[in-house]
C-alpha positions in Angstrom: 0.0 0.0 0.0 1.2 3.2 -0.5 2.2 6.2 2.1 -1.0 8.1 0.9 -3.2 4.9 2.1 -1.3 3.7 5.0 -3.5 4.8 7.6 -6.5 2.8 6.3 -6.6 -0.7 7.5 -7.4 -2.4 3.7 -5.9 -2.8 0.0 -7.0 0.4 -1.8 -8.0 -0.7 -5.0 -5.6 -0.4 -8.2 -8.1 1.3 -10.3 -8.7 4.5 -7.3 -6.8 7.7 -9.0 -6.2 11.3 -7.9 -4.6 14.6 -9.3 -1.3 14.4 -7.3 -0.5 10.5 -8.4 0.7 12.1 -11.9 3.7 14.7 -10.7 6.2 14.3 -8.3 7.5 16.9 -6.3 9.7 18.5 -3.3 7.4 19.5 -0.4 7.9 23.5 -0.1 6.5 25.1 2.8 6.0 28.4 1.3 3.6 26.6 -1.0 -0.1 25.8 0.0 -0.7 21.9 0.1 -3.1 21.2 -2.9 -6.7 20.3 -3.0 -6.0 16.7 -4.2 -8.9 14.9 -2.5 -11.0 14.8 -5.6 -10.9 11.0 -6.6 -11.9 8.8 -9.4 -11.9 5.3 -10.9 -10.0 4.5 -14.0 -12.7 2.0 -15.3 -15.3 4.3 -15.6 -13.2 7.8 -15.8 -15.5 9.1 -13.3 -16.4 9.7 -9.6 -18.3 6.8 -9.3 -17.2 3.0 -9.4 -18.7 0.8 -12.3 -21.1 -0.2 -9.6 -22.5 3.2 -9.4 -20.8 3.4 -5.8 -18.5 7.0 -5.2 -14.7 6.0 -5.5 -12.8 6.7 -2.5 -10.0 5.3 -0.7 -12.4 4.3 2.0 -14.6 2.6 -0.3 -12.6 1.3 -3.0 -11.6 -1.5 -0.7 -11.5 -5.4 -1.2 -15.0 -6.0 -0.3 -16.3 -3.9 -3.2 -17.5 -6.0 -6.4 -15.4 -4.0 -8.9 -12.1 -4.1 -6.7 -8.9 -4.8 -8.7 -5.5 -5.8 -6.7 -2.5 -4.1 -7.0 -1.1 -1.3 -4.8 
């Protein structure tokens, strides 16, 4: 699991994406820390899950129908 997800006590699902997954930075304390909580599932390209479910680190856990393994 990665540091993002670490204080969840599940698998996030492999398929669960958000803004700050795509750049890497430095952390720069004269910057404010992004909005980045918008998430959204790479099988449907939206907010919600192919089982009409919202997509969300909480809820895109193993117990979820569409859940793919991976992180």
């Amino acid at each position: 699991m990665i540091d993002r997800f670490e204080h969840l006590k599940h698998e996030v699902c492999n398929c669960l994406r958000w803004k700050s997954m795509f750049y890497q930075s430095e952390p720069d304390p004269t910057v404010p820390a992004p909005h980045d909580s918008h998430y959204w599932c790479a099988l449907t390209q939206r907010l919600l899950g192919p089982d009409g479910q919202v997509a969300t680190p909480e809820q895109c856990n193993p117990g979820r129908g569409c859940f793919k393994e991976g992180f």
